[in-house]
Structure formats: C-alpha cells, structure tokens
N, C-alpha and C positions, 0 to 999 in steps of 0.2 A: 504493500500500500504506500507505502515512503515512497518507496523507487519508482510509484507512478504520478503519485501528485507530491512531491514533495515539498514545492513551492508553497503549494496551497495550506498544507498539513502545518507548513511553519508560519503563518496569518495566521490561521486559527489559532495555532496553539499559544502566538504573542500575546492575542485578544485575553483568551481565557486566563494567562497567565497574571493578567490584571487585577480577575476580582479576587486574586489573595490582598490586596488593598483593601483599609479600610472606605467605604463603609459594611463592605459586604465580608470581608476574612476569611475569603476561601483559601487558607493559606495550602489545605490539600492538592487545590486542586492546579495551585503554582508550583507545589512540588511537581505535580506528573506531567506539568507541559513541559516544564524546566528538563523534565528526561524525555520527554518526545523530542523537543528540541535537539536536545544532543545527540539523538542516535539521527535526525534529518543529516546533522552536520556531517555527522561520522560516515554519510552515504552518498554524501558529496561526491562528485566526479570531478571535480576540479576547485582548485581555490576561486576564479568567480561563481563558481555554485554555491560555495561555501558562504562567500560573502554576500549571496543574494536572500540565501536563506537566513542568516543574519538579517539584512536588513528589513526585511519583510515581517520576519519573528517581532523586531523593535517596533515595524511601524503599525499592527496588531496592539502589541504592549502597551507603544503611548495613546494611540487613538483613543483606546476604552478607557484606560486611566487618568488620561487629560481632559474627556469628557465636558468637562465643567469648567474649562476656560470660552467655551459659546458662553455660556449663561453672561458671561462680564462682556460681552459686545453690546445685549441689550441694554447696558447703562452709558453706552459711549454714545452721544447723538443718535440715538435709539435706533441702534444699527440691529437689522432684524436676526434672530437667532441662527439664522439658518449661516449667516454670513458668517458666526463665530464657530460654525462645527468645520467648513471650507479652511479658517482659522488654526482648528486645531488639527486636520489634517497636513497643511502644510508644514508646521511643526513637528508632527508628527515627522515627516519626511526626512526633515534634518536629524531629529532627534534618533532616528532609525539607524544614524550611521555609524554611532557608537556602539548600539548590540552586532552590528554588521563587523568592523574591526575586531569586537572578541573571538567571532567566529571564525575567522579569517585564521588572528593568530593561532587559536587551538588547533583546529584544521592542518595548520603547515607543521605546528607540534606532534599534534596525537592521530594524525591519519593513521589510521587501520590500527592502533591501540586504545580501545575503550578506556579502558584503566589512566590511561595517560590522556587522553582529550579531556576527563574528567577534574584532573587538575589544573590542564592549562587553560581551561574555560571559565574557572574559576579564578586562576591567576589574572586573565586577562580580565574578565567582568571586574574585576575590582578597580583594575588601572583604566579601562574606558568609562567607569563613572565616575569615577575622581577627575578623569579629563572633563567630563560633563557638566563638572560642579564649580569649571573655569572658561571654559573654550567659549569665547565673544562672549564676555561675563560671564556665563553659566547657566545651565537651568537645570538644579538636580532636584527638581520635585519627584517623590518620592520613590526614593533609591531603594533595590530589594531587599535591604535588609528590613525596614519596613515592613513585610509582610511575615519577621519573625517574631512582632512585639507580644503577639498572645499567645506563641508556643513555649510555654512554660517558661523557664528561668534564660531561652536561648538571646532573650536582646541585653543580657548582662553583658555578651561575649561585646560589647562592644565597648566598654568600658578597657576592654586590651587594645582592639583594634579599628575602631570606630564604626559606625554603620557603613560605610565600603565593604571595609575586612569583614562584616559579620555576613555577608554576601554570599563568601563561601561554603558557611555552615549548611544555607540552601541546595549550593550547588552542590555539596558533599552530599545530602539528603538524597536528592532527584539522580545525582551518579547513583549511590550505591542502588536503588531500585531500578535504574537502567543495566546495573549489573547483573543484580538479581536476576529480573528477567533471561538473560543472555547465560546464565547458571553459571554465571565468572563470580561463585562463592569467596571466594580468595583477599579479592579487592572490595566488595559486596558486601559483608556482615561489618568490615571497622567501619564504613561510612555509616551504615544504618545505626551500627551500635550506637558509635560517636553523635547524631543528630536525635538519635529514639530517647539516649539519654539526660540530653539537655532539654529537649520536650518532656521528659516525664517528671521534672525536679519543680514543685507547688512555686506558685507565684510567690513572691515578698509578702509576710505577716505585716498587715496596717500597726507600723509603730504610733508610741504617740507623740504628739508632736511636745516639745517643753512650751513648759507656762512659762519661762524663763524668756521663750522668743513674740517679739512684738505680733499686733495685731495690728490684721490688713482685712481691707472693704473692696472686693472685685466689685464693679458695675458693670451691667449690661443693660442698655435702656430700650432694646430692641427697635432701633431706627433703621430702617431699609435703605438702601442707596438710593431708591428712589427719593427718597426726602431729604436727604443726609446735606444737602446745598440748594433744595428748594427756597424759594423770596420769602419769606415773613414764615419761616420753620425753625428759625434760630431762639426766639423764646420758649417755642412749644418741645423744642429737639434740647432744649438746658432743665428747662422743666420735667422732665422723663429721667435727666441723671440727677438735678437735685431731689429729686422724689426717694431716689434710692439711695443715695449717698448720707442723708440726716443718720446723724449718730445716736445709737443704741444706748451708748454708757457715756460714762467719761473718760475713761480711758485712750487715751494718743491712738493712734493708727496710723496709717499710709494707706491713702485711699487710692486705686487706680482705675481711672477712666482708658476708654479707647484711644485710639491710634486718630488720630484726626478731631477727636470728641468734642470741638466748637469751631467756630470758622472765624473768630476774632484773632486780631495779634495780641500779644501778650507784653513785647518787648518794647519801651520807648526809643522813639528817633525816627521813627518813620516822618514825610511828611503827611500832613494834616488829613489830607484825601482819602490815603489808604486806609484810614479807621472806623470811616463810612458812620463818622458821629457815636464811636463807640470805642474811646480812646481806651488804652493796655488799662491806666490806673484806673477807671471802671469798671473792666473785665476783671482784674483782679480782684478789686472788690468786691465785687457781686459773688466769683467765686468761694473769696473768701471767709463769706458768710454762712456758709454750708458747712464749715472748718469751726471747729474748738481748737482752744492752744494745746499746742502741743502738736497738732495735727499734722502731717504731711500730704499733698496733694500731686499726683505725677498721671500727668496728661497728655494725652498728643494732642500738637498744635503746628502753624504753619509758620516758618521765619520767613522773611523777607531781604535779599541782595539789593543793592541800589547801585548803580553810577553814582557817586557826586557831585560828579562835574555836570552831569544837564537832572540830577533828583528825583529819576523814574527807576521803577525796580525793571534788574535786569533778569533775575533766578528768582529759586524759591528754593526753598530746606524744609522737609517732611520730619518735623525734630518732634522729640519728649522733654518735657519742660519740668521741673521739680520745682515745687512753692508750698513754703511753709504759711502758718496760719497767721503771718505777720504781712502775708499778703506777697513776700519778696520770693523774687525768684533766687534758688540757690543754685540750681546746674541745668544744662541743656545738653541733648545728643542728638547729632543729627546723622539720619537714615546713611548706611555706606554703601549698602549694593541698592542700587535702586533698577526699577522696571521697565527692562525697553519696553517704547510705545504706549508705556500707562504713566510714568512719570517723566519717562523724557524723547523725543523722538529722534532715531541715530537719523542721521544726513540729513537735517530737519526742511534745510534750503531744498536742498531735491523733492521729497516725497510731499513738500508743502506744495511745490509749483505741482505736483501733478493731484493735488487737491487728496492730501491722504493724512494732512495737519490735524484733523480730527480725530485720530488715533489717543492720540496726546493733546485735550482739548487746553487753551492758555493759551498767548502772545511767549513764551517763554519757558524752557524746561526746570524741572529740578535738578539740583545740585547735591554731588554725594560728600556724604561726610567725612572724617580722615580714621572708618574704621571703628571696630570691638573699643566700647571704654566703658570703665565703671564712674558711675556717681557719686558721691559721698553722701548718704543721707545722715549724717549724723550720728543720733543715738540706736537709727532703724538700720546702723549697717550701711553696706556700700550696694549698690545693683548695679548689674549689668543690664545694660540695653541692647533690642535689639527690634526693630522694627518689621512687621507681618512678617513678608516671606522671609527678608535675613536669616529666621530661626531654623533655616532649612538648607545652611550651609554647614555641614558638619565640619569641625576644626578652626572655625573661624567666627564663634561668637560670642567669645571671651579674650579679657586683655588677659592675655600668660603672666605680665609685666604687674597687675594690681586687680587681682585675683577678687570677684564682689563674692557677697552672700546669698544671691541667689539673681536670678535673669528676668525682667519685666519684658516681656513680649506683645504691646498693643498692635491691635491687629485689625483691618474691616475686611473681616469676611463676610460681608453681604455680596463682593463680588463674585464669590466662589459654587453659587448654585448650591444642591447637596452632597453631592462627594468632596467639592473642595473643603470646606471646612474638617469633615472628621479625619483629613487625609495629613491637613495640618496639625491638627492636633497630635496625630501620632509621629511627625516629626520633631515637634514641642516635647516630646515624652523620647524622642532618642537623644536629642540634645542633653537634658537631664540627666539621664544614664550616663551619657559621656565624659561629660563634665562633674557629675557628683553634684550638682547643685538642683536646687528647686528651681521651677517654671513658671512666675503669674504669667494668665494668659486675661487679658479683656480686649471684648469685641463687640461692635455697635449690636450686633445680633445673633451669635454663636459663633462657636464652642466657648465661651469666658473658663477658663479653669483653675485651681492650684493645683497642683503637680509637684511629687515630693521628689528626694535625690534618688530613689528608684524609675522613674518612670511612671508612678502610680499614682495615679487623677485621685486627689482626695477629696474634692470636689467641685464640681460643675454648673454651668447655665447650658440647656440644651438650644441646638438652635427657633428663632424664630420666638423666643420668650423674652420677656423683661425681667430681671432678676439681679441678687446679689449675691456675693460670698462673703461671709465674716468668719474667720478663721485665724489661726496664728501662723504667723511664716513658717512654714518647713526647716529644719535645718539642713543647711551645707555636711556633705560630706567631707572628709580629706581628698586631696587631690587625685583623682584616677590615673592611669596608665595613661591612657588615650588624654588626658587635663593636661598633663606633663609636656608630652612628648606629639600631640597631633596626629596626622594623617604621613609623617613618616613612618610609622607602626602599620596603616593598612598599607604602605606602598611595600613595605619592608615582608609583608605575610605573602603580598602578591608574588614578589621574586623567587621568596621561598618557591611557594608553589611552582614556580614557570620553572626554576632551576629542577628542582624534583622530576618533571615534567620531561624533561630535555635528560635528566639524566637519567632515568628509567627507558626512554627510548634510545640512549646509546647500548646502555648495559644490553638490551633486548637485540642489538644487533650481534 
C-alpha cells in the first residue's frame, strides 16, 4: 500500500498527526503516523522521494494544526475566512520544508536500516525545529514535543533537553512500534520500554503552594477582538476589568490585566493630540483607584516613538507596564519577537503599493524590544516578561543574566479561534517545565491561567468567560538543566543521535 500511494499515505498521515495537539490529544494516534511516516520514508526510491514525502507529511501537519490562524483574518478589515485558510495553507507550504529536510537527512543516513533511520529522524526532527524556531524570525508554534504534555511524567524530559530534544522520546515511541511490526524485537522492546515507561510514571502530586508567597488577581474581562478598539468601548471594555479587579481583603497583591488591556498611553511626553483628551496622569489615576496601597498593577499597554524634529510618532512598542498604587510607573518591557504582518509589515513600501498595507493595519509598524528581561517588582519578586506568542520560543524567555521568580505572559487570544488558545496554553506549560519557574497567563478572553514550576494549571478562566484568579504565586524552582545551559542541550542530544546513526550504519557494513 506504501509502494502504491505513498505520497498520499504521507498527507494523510501529517494531517492526522496533528490532533495529538491540544485541543483534541490524540497523542496515540501521533504516535502511529509518526511510524507510518517512517516506514513511507524508509520506501523511498530516491532522496527526492524522500524529501517529497517529507514535505507533504509537514504540509498535512501544519495545515490541520495551524487551522486557527483563518479565524484572525476575520479581524483584519474583515477579511473573509475563507481568505485566512488560503493563509494558512501557504504557510503551510513553507513551513512543510523543514519536516521535508528531516526526511531527507534520515533517508541519506538510514536507507535500508530501520533501526538507524529511526534515530537519524529523530536527530534530524530536533535540528529542523530548532531551525524553525529562527529561520526569517521563526514560527515554532507548537513543536512535537507538545503532544507529550499528558503522557505521564514524559514533558519532564524537557527540563534536560528542552521541548526540541523531548521530540525524540516520540520519535523513539513511533520507531520502536514500527519495529515491532517488522519483528526487528532487538531494537523494538528498549524504545517501547524506554517511552511505555515515562508514560506510565503518575503526573506531579498538586503541592501546596506557601502562605509565605505573595498574592496575585488574574483578570479576564472576556472582550472579543471585535470590540477590543471599537469608538466609545473604552469605558464599557475598563469597566468589565475594574469589575473584576476590586479587592477581596487587604492584603497587597499584583494584579495582572491582558496584553493590550486599554488603548490609552500611560507615559508623559507625548504631544497633546495623541491623548485624544485622556492624558497618562488621568489614566493612571483612574487606574489607580481600583489599587489599595501596597498594590501592584502590571498591564499591557501601547508606547509611542516620535521624530522630534517634525513631533509625529514614527513606531509603536507593544510593552507591559508595572504601577504601583502611588499611581507611578516603576518598569516597562517591550515585546522582542514581534508578528510579521500583524504587528509589522516586512517590505512594507512594496506590499503597500500593491495595496496589501492592511495586513498590518497603522501608518507605521511596531518596534521590537532589546529581548528576555526581568522587572523588579519589589517586595513581589522580580518577573519575567514575555508577551502572547514570545512564550513559544523555547530557550529564549528568560534573562540567564537576572534570573525572575516567575514569567507574566499577557496574551489576546481572541485572535486564535478554538484551537489556538488551548495550543498556547500548552506551550505556556512547557516553558514552565523548562525553566522551573511559574507561568501567569491573562487574556482578554481565554485561556487566563497560573501554572506552577511543573507544568500544572492550578488554575484557570476557560475561554469565552469573564473571570478571575486569586491565588498565591507558585514558587520558582532551582534552576533546571535546560534554565542553565539552553537549546545547546537539545542541539547536543541531536548529534548524539545523528552520530549513533552514522555509526551503526558503518559498523553494519
């Protein structure tokens, strides 16, 4: 059946490989493509066959997976759905070239030795999505390790080697049952063992958290993108977070709102115009009346670049703002990886003359910021920031240099449709593991969560509700393997494997 349709065998099998993604966690059924897959490759007749079936396997994978980036067309000048699945298949196309390259490389490794294609597929998968998670900025929305978060204690393994490196545990899974099959026992029982075992060990016992660690107020005021920059929504869209934000006790906190959570400036200096009669020391006041002392308030909000010399803004900064209950602001961070074509548009002169400026609606793109930094909140500890997707670069969402107590992650995934949201959320929970640290998550309208140094939601706002968290910080773990040392740990697993690889098929000659 391979040897007749094999092209097709390897579409399918990318698609299906998909719903091991959350929302749906067919992680099973990512295992058995993942081994239909390799035996397509293994029947290859030549290395372009190799790599078509690769790229085809990817373009399967992303399509079904990426799904839910249409849904965010129908918020750009109400460009019709159907235009963002066109959208996501192009994508698709590019993004197809990197499972194409794995293939490729195993293929020239492990031709006509199963046992051996099985770890150079996995050597290579690790190194073509860690390319992915760079190459013209990057886009490594959710990487397979991913699809290991609910098989028992195996997304710990990523605290050695990051979600790359934990890649391979799949790929070892889905070999050794393509072994099996083949009754190549030999190389077959340690892979199964090896992945049955990390699958059977019980998830993390809910510790508790210390009374010793501050208390935080997640908001979620459930505002849709549709409203989110609507004319005369900006009372009724502050009204929805002051409603949830009024304090319980007396007790200090750190309250945190969404990613973008008002459409005022914050900062003095702008000229007079851009305040639209709603100058910073009134925004802050207003906010600050929602505030007890003691309180800390950490926001997404919008900075403004200027020219000086003619006093019009040239840029924009998608920053997180920190203000204490004295009204002042004490730290800012602004966004580092930011969105082609949703926050800035590449070659903007071009694609504007041929009328495609509305990608990236503004006179002017956003501006990235200089990178991973902590805040100093005080007596609440230091945070790390990291804005929506950012939190989906493994290795690169934390300063190594001043290490915070835990990651604030505001996020609007109202553009995400349904899959995007819970798909982020389980990247928000590998970062965690990585890093040893806790995850707030808030979002105009889901998933809002805390997330402790395991990976484990302690709890939630589901999407599409208005809601709060009050809860105490999670504590920080000590610094993990992968906290230390990065994404040279999975590049470092990869070679292992390719070398293994390459030296089983000399010994074999």
């Amino acid at each position: 059946m391979i040897a007749r349709h094999p092209y097709a065998i390897a579409l399918v099998a990318g698609g299906i490989s998909a719903t091991g993604f959350a929302p749906l966690n067919l992680w099973p059924l990512t295992l058995l493509m993942l081994a239909l897959w390799m035996a397509t490759v293994m029947q290859a007749q030549s290395r372009k066959a190799a790599f078509l079936t690769g790229w085809l396997f990817g373009l399967g994978h992303f399509i079904i997976g990426l799904n839910w980036i249409a849904k965010a067309f129908t918020f750009q000048a109400a460009m019709p759905e159907w235009l963002g699945y066109i959208a996501v298949v192009l994508l698709s196309l590019y993004l197809a070239v990197f499972p194409a390259l794995a293939a490729l490389g195993a293929y020239w490794i492990g031709k006509g030795r199963p046992g051996t294609l099985v770890l150079a597929m996995a050597g290579m998968w690790i190194i073509t999505e860690w390319l992915r998670s760079w190459v013209f900025s990057g886009f490594i929305w959710s990487p397979l390790g991913a699809v290991a978060l609910p098989v028992g204690r195996m997304a710990d393994f990523s605290m050695f080697v990051g979600s790359y490196g934990m890649s391979a545990l799949l790929f070892g899974g889905a070999g050794g049952l393509w072994l099996l099959c083949q009754k190549r026992w030999k190389p077959g029982f340690p892979l199964i063992a090896i992945f049955a075992g990390l699958a059977l060990i019980p998830h993390h016992q809910t510790t508790q958290i210390s009374s010793d660690q501050p208390l935080i107020t997640v908001v979620q005021p459930n505002i849709g993108q549709q409203d989110k920059w609507k004319a005369g929504y900006e009372e009724q869209n502050l009204a929805k977070l002051a409603e949830l934000t009024l304090r319980k006790d007396d007790s200090p906190r750190i309250i945190f709102w969404p990613e973008a959570a008002i459409p005022d400036y914050l900062e003095t200096g702008y000229p007079a115009r851009y305040y639209y009669g709603r100058p910073p020391e009134f925004v802050r006041q207003q906010l600050g009346g929602l505030m007890k002392p003691g309180d800390m308030l950490v926001l997404g909000a919008l900075k403004l670049e200027f020219d000086e010399a003619e006093g019009r803004a040239i840029g924009a900064r998608n920053s997180v703002f920190a203000m204490d209950s004295e009204h002042e602001l004490i730290g800012r961070y602004d966004k580092s990886h930011l969105v082609p074509y949703g926050e800035y548009l590449p070659m903007r002169p071009l694609l504007s003359a041929i009328g495609l400026s509305r990608l990236a609606p503004g006179d002017f793109d956003f501006w990235p910021g200089p990178g991973a930094r902590s805040l100093d909140l005080g007596k609440f500890g230091k945070a790390g920031l990291q804005v929506c997707y950012e939190i989906i670069f493994s290795g690169q969402v934390v300063d190594r240099d001043n290490r915070p107590d835990f990651i604030f992650n505001p996020s609007n995934d109202a553009w995400f449709g349904n899959w995007g949201p819970p798909q982020h959320l389980a990247q928000a929970r590998l970062r965690a593991i990585e890093e040893g640290l806790p995850v707030i998550r808030s979002t105009p309208t889901g998933i809002s969560a805390v997330i402790d140094a395991n990976g484990t939601v302690r709890a939630s706002v589901p999407m599409g509700q208005a809601g709060r968290i009050d809860s105490r910080l999670p504590q920080a773990k000590a610094p993990t393997l992968f906290a230390r040392y990065g994404n040279i740990l999975s590049l470092g697993l990869a070679l292992l494997l390719l070398l293994s690889a390459i030296a089983i098929r000399v010994r074999g000659r």
